[in-house]
Each structure stands twice: as C-alpha cells, then as structure tokens.
N, C-alpha and C positions, 0 to 999 in steps of 0.2 A: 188232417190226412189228405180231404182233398175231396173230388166229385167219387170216387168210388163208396164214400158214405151216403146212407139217409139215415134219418130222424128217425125211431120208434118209441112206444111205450110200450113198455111191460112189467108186467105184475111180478116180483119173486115172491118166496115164501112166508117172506117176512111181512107180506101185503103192504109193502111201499111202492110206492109209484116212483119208477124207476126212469130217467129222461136221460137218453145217453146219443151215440151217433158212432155207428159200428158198418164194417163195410159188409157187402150181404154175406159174403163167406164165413167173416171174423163172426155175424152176429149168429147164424146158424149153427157156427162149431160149440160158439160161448152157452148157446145156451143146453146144446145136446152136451157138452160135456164140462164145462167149463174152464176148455183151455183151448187155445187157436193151434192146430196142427201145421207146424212150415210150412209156407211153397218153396221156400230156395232147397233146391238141389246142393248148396255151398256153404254150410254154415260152419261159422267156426267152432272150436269146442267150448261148451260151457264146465268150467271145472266143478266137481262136485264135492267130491272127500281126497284125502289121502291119507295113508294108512301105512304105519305108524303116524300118527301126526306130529311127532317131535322127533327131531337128531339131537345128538347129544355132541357137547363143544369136545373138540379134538379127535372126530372119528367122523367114518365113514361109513354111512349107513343106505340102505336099501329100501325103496317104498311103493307102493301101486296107489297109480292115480288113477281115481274116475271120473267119467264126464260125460254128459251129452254131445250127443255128434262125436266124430272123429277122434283121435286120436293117431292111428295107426300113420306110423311116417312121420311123429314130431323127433327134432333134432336138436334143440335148441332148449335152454330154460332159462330163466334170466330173475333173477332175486335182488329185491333192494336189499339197499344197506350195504356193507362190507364183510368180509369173511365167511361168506356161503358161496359156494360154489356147488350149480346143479349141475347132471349128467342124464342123458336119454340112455337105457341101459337097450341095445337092438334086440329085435324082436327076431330070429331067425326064419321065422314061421310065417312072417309077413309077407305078403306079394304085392308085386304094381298095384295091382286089382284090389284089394284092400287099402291100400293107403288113398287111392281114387273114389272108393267109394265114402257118400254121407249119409246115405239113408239108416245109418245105427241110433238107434236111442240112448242106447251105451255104448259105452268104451272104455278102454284100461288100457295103460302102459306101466313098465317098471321105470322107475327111475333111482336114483341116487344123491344124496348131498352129502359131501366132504365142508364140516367145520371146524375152523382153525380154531387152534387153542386160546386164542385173544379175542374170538370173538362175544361180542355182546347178548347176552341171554334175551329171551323175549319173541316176538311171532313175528315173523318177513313176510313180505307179499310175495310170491311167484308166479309167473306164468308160462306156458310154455309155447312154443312154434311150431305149427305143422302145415304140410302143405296145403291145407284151406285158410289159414293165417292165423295169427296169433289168438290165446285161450284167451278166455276171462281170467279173472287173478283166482287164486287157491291162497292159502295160510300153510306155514309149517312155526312150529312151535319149536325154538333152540333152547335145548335144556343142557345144566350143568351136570345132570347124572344120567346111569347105564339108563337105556328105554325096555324097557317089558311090555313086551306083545300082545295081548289077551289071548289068551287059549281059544281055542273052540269049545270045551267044554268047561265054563265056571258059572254057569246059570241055577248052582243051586249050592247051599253052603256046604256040604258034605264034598262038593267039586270045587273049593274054592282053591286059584291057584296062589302057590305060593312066591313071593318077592321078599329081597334084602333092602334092605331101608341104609342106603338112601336109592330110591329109583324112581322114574318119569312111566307112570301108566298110560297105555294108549290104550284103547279099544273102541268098541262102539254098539251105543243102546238099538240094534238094527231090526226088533221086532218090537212087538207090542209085548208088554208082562217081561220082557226083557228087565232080567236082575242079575248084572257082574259081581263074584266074589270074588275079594283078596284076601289071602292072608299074611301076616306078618308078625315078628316076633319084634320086641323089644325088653332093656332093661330099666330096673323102677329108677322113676327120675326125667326118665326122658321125655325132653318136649319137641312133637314133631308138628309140624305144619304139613295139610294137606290142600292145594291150590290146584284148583280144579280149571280148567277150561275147555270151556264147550259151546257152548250159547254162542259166546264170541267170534267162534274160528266161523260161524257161517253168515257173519254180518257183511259179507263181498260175495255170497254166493246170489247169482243173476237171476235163480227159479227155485227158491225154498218155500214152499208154502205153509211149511208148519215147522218151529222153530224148536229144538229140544229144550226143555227146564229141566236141567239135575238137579239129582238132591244124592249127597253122598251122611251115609250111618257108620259111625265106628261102633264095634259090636265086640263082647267078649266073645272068647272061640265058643263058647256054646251057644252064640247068638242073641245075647242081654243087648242091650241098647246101651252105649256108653254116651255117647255123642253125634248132633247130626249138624248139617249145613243145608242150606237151601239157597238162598240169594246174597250176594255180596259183591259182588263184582258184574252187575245187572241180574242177570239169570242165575251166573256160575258161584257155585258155594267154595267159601275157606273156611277151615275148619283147623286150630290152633290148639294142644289137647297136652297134657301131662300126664305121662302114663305114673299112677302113684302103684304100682302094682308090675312085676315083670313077668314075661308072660307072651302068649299068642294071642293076636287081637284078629278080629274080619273088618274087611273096609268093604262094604257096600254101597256101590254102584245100579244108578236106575232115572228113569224120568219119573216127577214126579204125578206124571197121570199115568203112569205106566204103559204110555205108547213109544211107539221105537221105530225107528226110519233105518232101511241101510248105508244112510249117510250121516249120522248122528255120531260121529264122532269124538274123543273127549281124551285130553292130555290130561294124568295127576299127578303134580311134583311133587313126590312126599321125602322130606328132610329135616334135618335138624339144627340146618345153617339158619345164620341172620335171614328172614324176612322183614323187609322193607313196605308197609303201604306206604310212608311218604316219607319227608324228611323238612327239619327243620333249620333255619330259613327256605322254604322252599323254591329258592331261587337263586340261577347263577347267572354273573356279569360277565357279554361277551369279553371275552381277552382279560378274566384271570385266571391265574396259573390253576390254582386250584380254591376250593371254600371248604371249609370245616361246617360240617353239618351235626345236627342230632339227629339221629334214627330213629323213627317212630313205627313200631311194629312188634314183631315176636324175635323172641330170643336175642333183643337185643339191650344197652343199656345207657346209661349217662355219658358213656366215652364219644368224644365227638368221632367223624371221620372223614376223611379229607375225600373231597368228590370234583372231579373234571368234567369238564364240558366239552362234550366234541364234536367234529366239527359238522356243522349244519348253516343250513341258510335263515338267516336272519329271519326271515317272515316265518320261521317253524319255530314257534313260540314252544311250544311243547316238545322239549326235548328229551330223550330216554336216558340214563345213566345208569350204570350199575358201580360200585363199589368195596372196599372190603370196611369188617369189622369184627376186632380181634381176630385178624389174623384168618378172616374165614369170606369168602366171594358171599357178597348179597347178590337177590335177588335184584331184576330192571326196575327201575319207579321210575317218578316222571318228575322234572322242576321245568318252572318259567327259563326260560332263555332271554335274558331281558338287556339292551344296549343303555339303560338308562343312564348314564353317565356316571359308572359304576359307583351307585350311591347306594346300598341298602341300610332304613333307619328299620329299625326291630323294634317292638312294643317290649318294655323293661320287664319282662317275663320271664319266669328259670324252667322249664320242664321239667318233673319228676321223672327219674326212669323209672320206664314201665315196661312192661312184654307187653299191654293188651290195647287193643288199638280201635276196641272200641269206644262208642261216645261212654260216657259218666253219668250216674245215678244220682249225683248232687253230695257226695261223699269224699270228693276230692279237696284237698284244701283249696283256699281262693289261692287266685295269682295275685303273686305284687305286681302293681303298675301307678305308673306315674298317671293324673287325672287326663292328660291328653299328651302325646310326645309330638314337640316339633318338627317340621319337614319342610325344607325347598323342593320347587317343582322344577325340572324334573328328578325324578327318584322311583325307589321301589320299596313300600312300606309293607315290612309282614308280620305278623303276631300268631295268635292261638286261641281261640275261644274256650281258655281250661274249663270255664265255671259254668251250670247253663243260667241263663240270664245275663252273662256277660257282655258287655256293649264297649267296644275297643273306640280310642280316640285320639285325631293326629292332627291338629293342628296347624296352618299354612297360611302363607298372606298372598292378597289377591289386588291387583289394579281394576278398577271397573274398567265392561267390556275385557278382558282378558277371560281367553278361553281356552279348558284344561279336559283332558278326558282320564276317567278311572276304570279302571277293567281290573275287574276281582278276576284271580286265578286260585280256584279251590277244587270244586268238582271236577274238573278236568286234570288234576294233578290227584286225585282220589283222594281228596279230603272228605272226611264224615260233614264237612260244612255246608249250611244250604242258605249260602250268604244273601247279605240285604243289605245296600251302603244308603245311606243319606250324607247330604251336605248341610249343617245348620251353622248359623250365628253363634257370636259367642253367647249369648244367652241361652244356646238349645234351638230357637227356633228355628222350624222345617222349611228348609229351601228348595231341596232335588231330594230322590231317594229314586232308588233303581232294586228290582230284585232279577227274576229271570232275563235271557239274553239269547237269539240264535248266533251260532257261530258254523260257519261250511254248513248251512243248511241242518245242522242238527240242532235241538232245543236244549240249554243249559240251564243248570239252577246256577250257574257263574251271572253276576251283573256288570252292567256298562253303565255309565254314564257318560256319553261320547257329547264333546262341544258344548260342556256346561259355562258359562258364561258366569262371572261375578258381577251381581247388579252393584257393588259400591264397593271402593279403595276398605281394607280392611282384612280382619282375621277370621278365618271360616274354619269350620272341623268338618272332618271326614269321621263317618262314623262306621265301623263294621261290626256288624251281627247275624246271630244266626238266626232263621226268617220262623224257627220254632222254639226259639228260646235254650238253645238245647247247650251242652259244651263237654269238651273232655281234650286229653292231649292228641287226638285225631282229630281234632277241628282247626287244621291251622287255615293260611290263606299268605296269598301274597296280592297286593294291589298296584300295577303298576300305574304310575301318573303321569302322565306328560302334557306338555303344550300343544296343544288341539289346532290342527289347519287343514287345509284340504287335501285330498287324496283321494286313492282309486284302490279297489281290490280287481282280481281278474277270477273268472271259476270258467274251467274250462268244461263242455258234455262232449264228448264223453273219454273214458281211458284209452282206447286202442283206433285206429284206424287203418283197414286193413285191405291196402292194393296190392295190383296185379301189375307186373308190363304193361305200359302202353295206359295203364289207365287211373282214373284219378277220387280222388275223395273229400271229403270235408271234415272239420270240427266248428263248433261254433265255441265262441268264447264273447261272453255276458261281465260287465260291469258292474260293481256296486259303488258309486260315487259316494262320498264323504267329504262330511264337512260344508258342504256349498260346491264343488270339484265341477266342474262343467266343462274342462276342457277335451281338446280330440284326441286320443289317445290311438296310437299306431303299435300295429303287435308284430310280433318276432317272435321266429323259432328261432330253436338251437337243438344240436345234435341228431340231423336228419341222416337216415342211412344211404348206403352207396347207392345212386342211380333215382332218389328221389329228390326234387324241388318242390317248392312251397312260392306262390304268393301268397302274403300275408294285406288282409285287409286291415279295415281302420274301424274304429269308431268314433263317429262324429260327437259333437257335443247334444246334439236332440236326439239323439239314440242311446241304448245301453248293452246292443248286442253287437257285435263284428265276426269276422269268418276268416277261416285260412285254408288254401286249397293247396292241394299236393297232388304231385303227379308225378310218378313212378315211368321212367324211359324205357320205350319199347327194350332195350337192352340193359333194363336192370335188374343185376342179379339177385336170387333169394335171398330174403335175407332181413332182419329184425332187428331195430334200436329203441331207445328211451328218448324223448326228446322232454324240453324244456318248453313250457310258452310264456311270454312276458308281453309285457307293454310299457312304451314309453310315451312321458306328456311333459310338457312348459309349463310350470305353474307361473300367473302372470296375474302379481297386485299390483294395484297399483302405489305408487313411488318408492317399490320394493324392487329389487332384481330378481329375473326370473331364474323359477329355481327348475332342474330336472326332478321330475318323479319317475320311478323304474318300479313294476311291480311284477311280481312270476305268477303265472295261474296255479291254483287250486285243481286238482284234476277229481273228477266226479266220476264213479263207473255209475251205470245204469242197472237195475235189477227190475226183477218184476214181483210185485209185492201180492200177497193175497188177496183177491176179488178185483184184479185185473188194473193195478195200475202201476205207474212207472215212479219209481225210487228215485233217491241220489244218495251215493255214500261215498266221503273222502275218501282219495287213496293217493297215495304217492310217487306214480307214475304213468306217463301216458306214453302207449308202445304203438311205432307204424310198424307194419309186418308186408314186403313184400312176397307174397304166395303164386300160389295159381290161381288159372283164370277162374272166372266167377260164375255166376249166372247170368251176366250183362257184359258182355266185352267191347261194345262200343258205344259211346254216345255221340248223336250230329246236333248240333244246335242249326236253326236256322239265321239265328244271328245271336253275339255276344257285346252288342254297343246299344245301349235301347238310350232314345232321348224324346223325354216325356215333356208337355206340357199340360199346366193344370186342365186337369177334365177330360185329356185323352188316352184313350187305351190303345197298347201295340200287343200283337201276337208273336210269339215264340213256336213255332214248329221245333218237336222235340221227337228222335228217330231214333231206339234203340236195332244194336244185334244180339240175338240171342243165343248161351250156347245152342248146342242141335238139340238138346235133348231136355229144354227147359222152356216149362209151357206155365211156369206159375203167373200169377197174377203181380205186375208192375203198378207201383203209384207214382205221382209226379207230385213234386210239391216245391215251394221256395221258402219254408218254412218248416222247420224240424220242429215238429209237435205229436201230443198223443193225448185221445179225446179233450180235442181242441183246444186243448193245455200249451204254449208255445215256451218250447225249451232252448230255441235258436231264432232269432228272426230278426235278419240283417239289410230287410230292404228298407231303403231311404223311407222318413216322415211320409205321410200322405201319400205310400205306395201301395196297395193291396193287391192279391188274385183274384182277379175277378172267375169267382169258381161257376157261376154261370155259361160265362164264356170261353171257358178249358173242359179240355179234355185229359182227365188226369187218370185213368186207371185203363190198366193195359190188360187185357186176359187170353188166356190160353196162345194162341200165337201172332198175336195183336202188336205191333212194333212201332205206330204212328200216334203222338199222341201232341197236344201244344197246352200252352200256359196264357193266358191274357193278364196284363200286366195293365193297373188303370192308378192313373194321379187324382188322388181329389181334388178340389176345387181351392183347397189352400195349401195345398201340398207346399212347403219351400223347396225356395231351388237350392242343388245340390250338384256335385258333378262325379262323375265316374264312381257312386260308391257301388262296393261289388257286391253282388247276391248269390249264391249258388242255384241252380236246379237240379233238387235231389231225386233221381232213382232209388226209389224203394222196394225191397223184396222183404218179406218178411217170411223173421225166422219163427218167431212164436205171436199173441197176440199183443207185445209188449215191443220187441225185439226186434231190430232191421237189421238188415243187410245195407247199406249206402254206397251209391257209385255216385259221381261226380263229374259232370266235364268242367273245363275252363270258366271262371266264376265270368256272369252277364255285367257289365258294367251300366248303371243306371244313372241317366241324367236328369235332373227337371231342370226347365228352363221356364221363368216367369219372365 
C-alpha cells in the first residue's frame, strides 16, 4: 500500500499473534469494528441482491436491485450472453440531488429483463451504469417456467403459499429462524425435480461476509418429513422425489443454521421436464454440426439426443448447452469445447438408463470394456467410472522426449468423479500420476498432467480413476490430450474500470507461462468505448505482469462497453518456424472476503464506464521518462486536485497490492519503491506527494517499459477507487 502503513501486533481473541501492516485509519476502524468505513465521496455501486432472481424465457419481467452506494441515476445494464435484454425502469421521484449524492449505504432501483424465447436457461452476469460508474456484477437466473414471488407472509406452515408445478421460486431467507412455505399439489406418479440456487448467485458478490447454506424439506401437508436436500451443487440442494401418492405436499424452505440475511436470495425450479446433471460423451468438437448424447440425470432415458455447440471462444472450454429430450427442453449442463482434431475414442462402455444420478452402492452391473482402448494423440478420450473400484485404460505410443499434456474434465462439467490419472508402462508400472489441479485461481478435483515427457520410444496407458474408489453412471470424464509446447495464459485484475473526462486509469494484466514460454508478449484491447484510448503495455520475458492505461478525452461522452484483453508473442525454436501465439485474458472481479482479505473470482467481462468526475480530477506527474542506472534512485513529484469537497485520505503506489500481497506489478526487474524515500499518503487536504524509484545493483537493462502511478482512494478496507495519469516509462541503462 505504501508509506501510509506501519507494522503492529495484536492479540485477537483467538490469542494468536497476529503480524499484519494496516494504515492507521484502516487499522483503528478494523479493529473497533471490523470493517474500514470509505473515504471516497465516489464510489461506485456494489450490487447486492435482486429480486425476483429469475426471469422466465419469453417474457418480460420486473425486479428491485440492491446495492451499496448509489444507484439513483443508473441508465444502462448490460448482460452477457445473448437473448437478455435489461432496462432501468425511471424513477420519477428522483432529483439531481439524489442521483449526486454517495453517502447511502443502500440503494434500490427497479429494473426490468425482456427474454427472448430462444434463449438459453441458466444465470447471466449483469451489471449496471450510473453516474458514479459502472456496478459490480449481480446474477439473474433465466428460467424456463412462470416466477412465483414469495409472499410476505409464508413463515409458517398454516401460511404457506400456494404454487402450480411447473414454476421458478424466488424469495429470500432475510432474517434469522426465517422458514419459507410452499404448497403444492400434485398427481400419484409424478416425478418432480426441485433445483435450488442460492449459495451460487452470491459467489460475485464484492462484500458478503457470511454465505447462506440451504437446505430445502418436502413435507406432507400435515407436515411429515418426505424428503430433504442439503448440499449438491456446493452449498445449494437438488432434491429428485416421486410422488407415489397424489395429493398436497409443503416445500420447505430455510438455512440450515437458521440464520437469514436480507440479501440471501434463492431461485427453486421445480418441474417435471428432463434434468440434466451431465451428459455422455461429455464433450463436443469445435465445427460439428451436432453430437448425439446420453442424458444423465432425472426424468430421463436410453434415447440419445442431439446437442450443439454454440458459439464461444475457443479458450472457454466449458461450454453451457441446453437441449431437448422426448420432445421436452432440458435443463443447461456443461460439456468440454474441445478443437482436438475432431477425434473422440469412448471407453467400450453401454449406460443403463437411469433417472438417478447419483454415484452407486456397488449394485450396478460391471461395465463391458475392452482391457485398454487405443488412441492417437491428439484426441479426446471419455468413459464412465460405472463400478466403484473401476480403473479405465487407454493405451497410446510415444517417441522418447515427446511431450503431451492430459487435463481430465469431470468436476467442472459436474460429474460425481474425483478423478486421478497416471501414466504407466505396459506392465503397469507408475510413471506420472496427477490428482488435484488450479484452474482461473480456483482449486479443482479436475487433474493435469501438463508436459509430461516419454522417457523411451514405446506404448504407455493412461489410466483414469476415481481418487475414492467410488463409481456409478454420474461419474463420467472426458480427458483431453494433446501435444504439449509453449504457451502463455493472460488473467486480467480486475472486471471494471472506471473514468471520468479528461481522466485516466489502469488494469494490470499477469501471465502464467507454460511449458518453458519466455517470450515478450505485447497486449491489446479491443472494444474500447466512444472517447476512450488505451496504451497498452508489454511484458517482457523476466517479468510476468504488464499494464494498460486508458484515458477517457476531456470530451468523452457518458457512457459504458465491454472490452476484450489479449496478447500476442513469436514463439521461436529453434530450426522450427516461428509460430504466433494470441491468447484473451481471463477477467477476475475482486471481492472482499471475511477477515479482511482480497478474492479473485472468474467472470466474463471486463466493463470501462465513462461517469462523473471522481474524487481526484487531476494528476501532474513531475516527469514520465525515468532513466535509471544500476544503484540509482530518481524522484517522481506526484500533484493531485481534489474535488472541493473531498478531504479523504490518498495513497500513492506503482504497485497494485493488498497487505503486501502484489496483484499488479509492472516495473522493470531490479526496480523497486524505495518507500523510505516517498511520500505516499495524502490526508485531509494534503495534494503534494512523490515516489522514489531505485535500480539495484543488478537490475538489467531495459527500455521504456511502462509502470503506472496509482492514486488510491479507498472504498472499503479491501476496495479502491484507482486514478491514473500517463503510464512513467522506465529505462535502465547498464
């Protein structure tokens, strides 16, 4: 963060000894309350809930958003994917004065989504535009049935309200002892699926400190216990039930510690259409028309059914599809997106049909299968772990020194699998074996075996199992294989960036090399909105971070887009030809997690938002060309203007970081801040502040790479505000 920290220790309750580095505001507020009160005057809105949480496809429905900070004055909403379309429904009651003002802790607006009839079932990210700049992202849940609103009074079963099956529950667990009733009828026979989401919808929210766990009870109407769910889908319960009796049933609705938030939100799609948890082959080849699948889930059966792929970008391996069978819309599930040279070999395996889609009790018949099925590399190998103790086997020939990568796709397509591959000899003997894996920063039970190498000309197996022995027809997997060489991924921190006229900002965008990859990779936007430019930095080969700056033109109008970030590099073997590599960032939002630290969690959009002005409306650099040599330090005079009425506390930094954790950091090898010799925290009406910039003694030389100097305001103790001038261009010169 910079000189506005020091060092303390203190005791919490737990009598650990606690070593942290807090600025003196942040560490006073933290400990009287345990949360940092803003100093920006400008924050943008944090979204919290909405309500209904789900639109139903081919209508037009109505919702109240909430949020921290602002609201009042958003115009704009903007939804991935296709076939949603949001609306700001006006506020009539609104004044200048209200929409200028941020000191609200809450806020609410109506809004509206119109979805088309073709579009795909499943949760969209949205966010909205107001004049302090663009939200944090929200969730809405697109359902194929009516939406049923929760009453105000069904907190007890004599109130429970009534619903027609099929229909999307919305409500929300908003107090403690908070218990929702439903009621419903049905006739004997009928198997309905109830699919809960909740847990889910607030894994993008920026400040939730306590997470809701539902657990949903099917009840006779007298209130007998039929059926309950608890965890399935992480937190959120399914619950798959055959009424052998017709009749009025209660659905019960609650956390299961019986606490309740007014943000605890929760969709329940209850029907008696195909559900899908996955599908077998679980994977489709860019550019075929279509693949026949087996259905793995409820209500469904042996009938294959034909499944498309639509369109996406190649690096979005996990693709959403939805389907019919017999004649009736499944629900979304997930398959690989795989270019493998459209080659899937299948383990000689039949699926029984089933409705149940949990793992097996060891009751199942075995699967036929051949002792190991052959495969050239590249391909896409998938089977099914029917039996538990079953160990699947695929067989492939290898040149010595030739290198391949395996990347099981199971968990992430929701399979019951909690895969474990090895590679052995034809005799069996243990070569490689991989179980867990991160992917985007989150921990997988998916494994990788990336750049595994053949120590000798020959025939190797691939071998995949479950890491508990376990099996049944929800344990499938797909494993794609390919020939392993260098490369680059891009993640960019964070989702939104948010200028004013006349003024500028940063992102940083972080590398993960692969394979041996060392080359310099130079980044590129796309889709910047009217009145804003970008320089885009580099990253060098001795670094792993780079930076893009933007700057919004004194006469750029309001106004909000999506962009794209990518990089390009030379891959260069030698007495090969050099190939291009192009990769697009991974975009990360920021959250603040319980007990005060800073998240990442995928999402798939990064939005600039040009707004109003901020709490910083100008920066002067004293200069923007620094040229170092080893072992000397230059000063940066750094001169903010502040609005008139903004006296919070500024930090200076050239590094985006949070308790001294570095989430951005684009100065050249062997550059550091010498925080000694800065002055980096601005307070109350304080405007003058510098940076000293010092080369080690073996720093390499380098030339013009850019670094930004970040103005900091902060929103919470997690949470900035970021201004930007024109990135310092840094030299060393040996």
């Amino acid at each position: 963060m910079g000189t506005d920290q020091f060092q303390t220790v203190f005791v919490c309750p737990l009598k650990l000894i606690v070593r942290c580095r807090f600025s003196a505001v942040a560490l006073f507020v933290a400990l009287a309350s345990g949360h940092l009160r803003a100093q920006t005057n400008n924050s943008y809105p944090m979204l919290m809930s909405l309500k209904p949480a789900a639109a139903q496809i081919g209508q037009t429905t109505e919702h109240e958003l909430s949020a921290r900070y602002n609201l009042a004055g958003a115009g704009q909403i903007l939804v991935n994917g296709v076939g949603v379309i949001g609306e700001i429904i006006p506020n009539e009651k609104e004044t200048p004065e209200d929409r200028a003002k941020n000191d609200v802790m809450g806020s609410k607006c109506k809004l509206k989504f119109t979805v088309s009839a073709d579009a795909l079932p499943g949760v969209r990210d949205f966010r909205v535009m107001t004049p302090h700049g663009v939200s944090t992202l929200g969730q809405l849940v697109i359902a194929r049935d009516p939406v049923v609103s929760e009453s105000a009074e069904n907190d007890t079963l004599d109130k429970a309200q009534t619903f027609a099956v099929p229909s999307t529950l919305c409500g929300t667990i908003e107090k403690g002892e908070d218990v929702d009733w439903y009621r419903f009828s049905v006739e004997a026979g009928s198997c309905l699926t109830f699919h809960v989401r909740s847990q889910r919808l607030q894994n993008r929210l920026h400040d939730m400190q306590t997470r809701v766990d539902p657990r949903i009870t099917l009840r006779t109407a007298q209130g007998a216990t039929v059926a309950a769910s608890d965890n399935y889908y992480a937190g959120d319960p399914l619950l798959n039930y055959t009424f052998a009796q017709a009749g009025e049933y209660l659905l019960e609705v609650r956390d299961v510690r019986y606490q309740g938030n007014v943000d605890w939100t929760y969709s329940i799609e209850v029907n008696g259409r195909p559900f899908v948890t996955q599908a077998f082959p679980p994977v489709l080849i860019r550019g075929a028309a279509q693949t026949p699948m087996n259905l793995i889930g409820f209500n469904v059966g042996a009938t294959l059914a034909q499944v498309t792929l639509p369109e996406t970008r190649l690096q979005n391996k996990i693709a959403t599809v939805a389907t019919f069978w017999n004649e009736q819309p499944t629900n979304e599930f997930f398959v690989l997106n795989s270019a493998a040279s459209g080659l899937v070999i299948v383990e000689n395996v039949q699926i029984a049909p089933s409705s149940q889609a949990a793992a097996t009790d060891g009751t199942q018949p075995p699967a036929t299968q051949s002792a190991s099925t052959p495969f050239s590399i590249p391909a896409v190998v998938a089977g099914v772990i029917s039996t538990p103790g079953e160990s699947d086997k695929f067989v492939f020939e290898a040149k010595v020194q030739e290198k391949f990568t395996f990347e099981v796709f199971a968990r992430r397509l929701q399979s019951g699998l909690d895969p474990k591959i090895r590679i052995t000899n034809e005799q069996g003997g243990l070569i490689s074996e991989a179980d867990d894996a991160t992917y985007q920063r989150v921990i997988s039970s998916d494994s990788i075996l990336e750049n595994w190498t053949a120590p000798a000309d020959g025939k190797y197996i691939l071998e995949v199992q479950d890491l508990h022995q376990r099996g049944g027809p929800s344990f499938t997997y797909a494993v794609e294989a390919t020939r392993a060489g260098p490369y680059f991924l891009l993640e960019v921190d964070t989702d939104k960036t948010l200028l004013s006229p006349g003024m500028g900002g940063v992102i940083y965008v972080r590398t993960l090399r692969k394979n041996g990859f060392t080359g310099e990779i130079q980044l590129e936007v796309e889709g910047l909105p009217s009145g804003v430019t970008a320089i885009p930095g580099r990253i060098p080969s001795e670094l792993n971070d780079g930076m893009i700056h933007f700057t919004a033109a004194t006469d750029a109008p309001k106004g909000v887009s999506n962009i794209q970030v990518l990089g390009r590099a030379v891959l260069v073997s030698p007495g090969k030809e050099e190939k291009a590599l192009v990769s697009y960032g991974t975009v990360f939002q920021e959250y603040y997690s319980p007990g005060g630290g800073r998240g990442n969690y995928p999402v798939e959009m990064h939005t600039i938002s040009v707004a109003e002005p901020g709490d910083v409306r100008k920066i002067t650099l004293s200069k923007t060309d620094i040229e170092l040599r080893p072992g000397e330090s230059q000063r940066i005079d750094v001169e903010i203007e502040r609005a008139p009425d903004f006296k919070g506390n500024v930090t200076l930094d050239m590094i985006y970081q949070h308790l001294e954790q570095p989430y951005g950091n684009s100065l050249p090898k062997g550059v550091t801040v010498d925080i000694a010799s800065s002055k980096t925290l601005l307070t109350a009406v304080d405007t003058k502040g510098y940076i000293t910039l010092k080369a080690a003694a073996d720093a390499p030389a380098i030339s013009q790479q850019l670094a930004p100097i970040n103005v900091h305001v902060s929103i919470n103790f997690v949470m900035k505000h970021t201004f930007c001038e024109r990135p310092v261009k840094i030299t060393v010169v040996r």
